[in-house]
C-alpha positions as CSV (number, residue, x, y, z in Angstrom):
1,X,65.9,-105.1,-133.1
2,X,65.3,-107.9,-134.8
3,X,67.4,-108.0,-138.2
4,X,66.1,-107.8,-141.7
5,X,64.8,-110.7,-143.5
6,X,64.6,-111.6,-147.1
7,X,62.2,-114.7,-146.2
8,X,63.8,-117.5,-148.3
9,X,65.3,-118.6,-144.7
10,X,63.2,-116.5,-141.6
11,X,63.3,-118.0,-138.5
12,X,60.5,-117.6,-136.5
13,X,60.1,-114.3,-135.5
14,X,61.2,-112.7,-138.9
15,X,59.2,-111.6,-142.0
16,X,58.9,-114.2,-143.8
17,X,58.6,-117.1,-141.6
18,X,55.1,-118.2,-142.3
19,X,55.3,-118.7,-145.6
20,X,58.7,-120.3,-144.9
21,X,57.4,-122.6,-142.5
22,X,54.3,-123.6,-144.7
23,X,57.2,-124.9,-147.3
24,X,59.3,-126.8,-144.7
25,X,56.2,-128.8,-142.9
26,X,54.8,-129.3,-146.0
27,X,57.7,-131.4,-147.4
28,X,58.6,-132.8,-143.3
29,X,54.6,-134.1,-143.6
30,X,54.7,-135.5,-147.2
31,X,58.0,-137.2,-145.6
32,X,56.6,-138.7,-142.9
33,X,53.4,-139.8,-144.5
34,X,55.4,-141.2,-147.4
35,X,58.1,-143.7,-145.0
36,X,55.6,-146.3,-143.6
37,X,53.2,-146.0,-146.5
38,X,56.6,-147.5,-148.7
39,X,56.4,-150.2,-145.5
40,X,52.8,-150.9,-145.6
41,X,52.7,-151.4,-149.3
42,X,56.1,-153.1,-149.7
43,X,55.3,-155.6,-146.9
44,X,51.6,-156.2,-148.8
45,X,53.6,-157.3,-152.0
46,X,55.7,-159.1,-150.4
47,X,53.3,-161.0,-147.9
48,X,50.2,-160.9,-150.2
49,X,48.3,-159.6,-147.0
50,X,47.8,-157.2,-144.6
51,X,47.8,-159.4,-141.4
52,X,51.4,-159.0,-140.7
53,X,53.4,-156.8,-137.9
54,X,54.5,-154.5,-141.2
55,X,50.7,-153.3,-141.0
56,X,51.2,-152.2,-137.1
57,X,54.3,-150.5,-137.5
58,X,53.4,-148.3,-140.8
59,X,49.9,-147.7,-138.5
60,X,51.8,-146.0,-135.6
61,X,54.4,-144.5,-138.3
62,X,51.6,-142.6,-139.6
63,X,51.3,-141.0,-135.8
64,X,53.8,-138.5,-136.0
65,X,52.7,-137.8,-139.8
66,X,49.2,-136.7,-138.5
67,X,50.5,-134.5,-135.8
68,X,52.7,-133.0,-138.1
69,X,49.4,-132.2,-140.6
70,X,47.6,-130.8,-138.1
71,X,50.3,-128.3,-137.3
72,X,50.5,-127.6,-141.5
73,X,47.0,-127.1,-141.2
74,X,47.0,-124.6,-138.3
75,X,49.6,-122.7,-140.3
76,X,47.2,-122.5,-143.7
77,X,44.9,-120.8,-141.7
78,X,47.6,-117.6,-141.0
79,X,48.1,-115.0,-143.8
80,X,51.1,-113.8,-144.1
81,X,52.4,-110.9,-143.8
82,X,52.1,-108.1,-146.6
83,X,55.7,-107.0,-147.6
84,X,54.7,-103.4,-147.6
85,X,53.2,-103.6,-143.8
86,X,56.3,-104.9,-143.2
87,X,58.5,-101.9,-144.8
88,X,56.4,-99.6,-142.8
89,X,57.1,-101.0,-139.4
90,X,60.8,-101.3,-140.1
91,X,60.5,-97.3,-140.8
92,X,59.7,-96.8,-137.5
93,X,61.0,-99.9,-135.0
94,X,64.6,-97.7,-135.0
95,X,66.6,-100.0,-132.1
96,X,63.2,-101.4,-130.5
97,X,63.1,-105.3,-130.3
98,X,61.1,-106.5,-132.8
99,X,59.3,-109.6,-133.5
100,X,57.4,-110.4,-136.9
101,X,54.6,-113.1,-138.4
102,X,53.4,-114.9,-135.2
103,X,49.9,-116.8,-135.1
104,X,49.3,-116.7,-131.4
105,X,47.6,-119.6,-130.0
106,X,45.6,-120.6,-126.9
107,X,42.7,-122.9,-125.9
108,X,40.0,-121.0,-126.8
109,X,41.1,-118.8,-129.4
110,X,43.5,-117.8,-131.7
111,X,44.7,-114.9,-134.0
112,X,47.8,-113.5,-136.3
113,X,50.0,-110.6,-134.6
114,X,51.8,-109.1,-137.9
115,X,54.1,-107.6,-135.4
116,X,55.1,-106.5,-131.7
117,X,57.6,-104.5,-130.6
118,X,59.1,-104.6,-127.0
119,X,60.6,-102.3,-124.7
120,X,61.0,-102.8,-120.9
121,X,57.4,-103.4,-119.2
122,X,56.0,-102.4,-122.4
123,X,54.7,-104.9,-125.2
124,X,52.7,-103.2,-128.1
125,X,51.7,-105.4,-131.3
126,X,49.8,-105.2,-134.8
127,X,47.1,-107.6,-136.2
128,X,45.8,-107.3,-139.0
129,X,43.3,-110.3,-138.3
130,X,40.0,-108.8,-138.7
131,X,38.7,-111.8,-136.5
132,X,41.0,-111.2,-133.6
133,X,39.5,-110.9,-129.9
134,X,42.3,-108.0,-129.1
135,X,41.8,-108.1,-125.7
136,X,41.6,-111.7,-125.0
137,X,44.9,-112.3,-126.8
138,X,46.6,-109.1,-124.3
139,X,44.9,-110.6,-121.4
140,X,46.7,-113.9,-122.4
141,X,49.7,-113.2,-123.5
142,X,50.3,-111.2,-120.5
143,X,49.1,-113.6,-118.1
144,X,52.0,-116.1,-119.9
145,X,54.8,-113.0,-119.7
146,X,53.7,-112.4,-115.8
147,X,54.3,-116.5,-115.2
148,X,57.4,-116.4,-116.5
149,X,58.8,-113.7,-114.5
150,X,57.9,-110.1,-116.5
151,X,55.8,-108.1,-115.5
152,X,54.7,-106.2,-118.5
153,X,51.6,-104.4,-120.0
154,X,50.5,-106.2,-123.3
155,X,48.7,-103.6,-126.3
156,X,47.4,-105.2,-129.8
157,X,46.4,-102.3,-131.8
158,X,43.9,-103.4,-134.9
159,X,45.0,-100.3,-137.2
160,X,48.6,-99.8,-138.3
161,X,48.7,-95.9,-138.0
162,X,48.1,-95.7,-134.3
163,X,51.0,-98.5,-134.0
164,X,53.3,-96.6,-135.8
165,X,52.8,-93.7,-133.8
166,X,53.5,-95.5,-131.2
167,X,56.6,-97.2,-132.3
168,X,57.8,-93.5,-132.8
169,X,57.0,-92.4,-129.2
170,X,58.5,-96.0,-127.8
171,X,62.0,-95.0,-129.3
172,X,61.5,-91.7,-128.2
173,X,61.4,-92.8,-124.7
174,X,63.3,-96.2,-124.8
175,X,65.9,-94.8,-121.9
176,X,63.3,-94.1,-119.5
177,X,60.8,-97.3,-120.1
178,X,63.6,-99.2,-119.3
179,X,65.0,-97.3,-116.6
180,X,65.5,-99.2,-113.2
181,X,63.9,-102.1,-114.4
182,X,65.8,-104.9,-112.4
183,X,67.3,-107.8,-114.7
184,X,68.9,-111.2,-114.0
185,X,69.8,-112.9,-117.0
186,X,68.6,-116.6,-117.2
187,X,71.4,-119.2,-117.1
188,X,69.9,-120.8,-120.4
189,X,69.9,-117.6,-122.5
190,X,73.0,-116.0,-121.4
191,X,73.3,-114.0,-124.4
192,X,69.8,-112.9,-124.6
193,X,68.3,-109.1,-123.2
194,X,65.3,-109.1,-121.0
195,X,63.4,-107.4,-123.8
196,X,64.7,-110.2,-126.3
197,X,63.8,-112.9,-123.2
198,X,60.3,-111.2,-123.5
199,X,60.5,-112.1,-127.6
200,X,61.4,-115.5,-126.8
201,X,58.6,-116.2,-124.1
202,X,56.2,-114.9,-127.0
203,X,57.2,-116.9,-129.6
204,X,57.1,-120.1,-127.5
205,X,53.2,-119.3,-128.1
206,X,53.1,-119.4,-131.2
207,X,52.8,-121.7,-134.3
């Protein structure tokens, strides 16, 4: 289970994260944008023109500054998550391994997960996204689970009750959904549970 989060400092995965994040790439953009416009404009003073090799450096400077925008504006498109969604899941998640706040990307589309729990071959999440192709994003994200190595059955429920209820029965049968699953932990996680390897591969997807 994930643990609780304030959201002044959520890591990805943790309540809180988005609006976070939207902080941090905010300032890292402005940053980036701001280093070789100060070259550009410095070497124009000091040359009186623009023809100089000052002009091509603050040009391919701004590369990484774009990249980073694009990202920032990827982000400003996911909500965040309400607080008191939040509370509710933690009600029920008990010892199941959470993770919280993820805008789930692929090619063709892309959607908010407020939350998914995870427990042995058994991946259930929440979206609030009223724009969300539910079963696109399960097909997906199982597809990307399966390549890695986990076989596991992906649900995105679009109402909170029926998510809830089955947090509550997940818990209630944690022993036996993960019962004889075979395990080898990966040498670059050693630390890490095969459900919180299964939290990882997720968030790898996501913004």
């Amino acid at each position: 289970m994930s643990k609780k989060n304030t959201g002044k400092s959520a890591k990805k995965g943790e309540f809180g994260y988005i609006a976070a994040e939207k902080k941090r790439k905010l300032i890292i953009t402005a940053i980036l944008f701001a280093v070789p416009l100060l070259i550009f404009f410095t070497a124009l003073l000091y040359f009186k023109t623009r023809l100089t090799i000052w002009t091509v450096v603050a040009v391919v400077g701004c590369l990484p500054a774009c990249k980073m925008m694009v990202n920032l504006i990827m982000l400003f498109r996911s909500p965040s998550m309400e607080k008191s969604v939040y509370e509710q899941i933690r009600e029920h998640c008990g010892d199941l391994v959470m993770s919280y706040e993820m805008y789930m990307t692929f090619y063709e589309k892309s959607a908010f997960i407020d939350a998914f729990a995870i427990c042995g071959n058994l991946v259930v999440g929440y979206s609030s996204d009223p724009k969300i192709d539910a079963a696109f994003m399960e097909n997906e994200a199982q597809k990307i689970l399966k390549g890695n190595g986990y076989r596991a059955t992906v649900k995105i429920f679009k109402e909170l009750k029926p998510f809830l209820e089955r947090l509550d029965s997940m818990n209630q049968h944690r022993e036996s959904l993960e019962e004889g699953i075979k395990f080898r932990p990966d040498e670059r996680y050693p630390e890490l549970s095969r459900n919180e390897l299964i939290r990882h591969t997720i968030l790898a997807i996501c913004l």
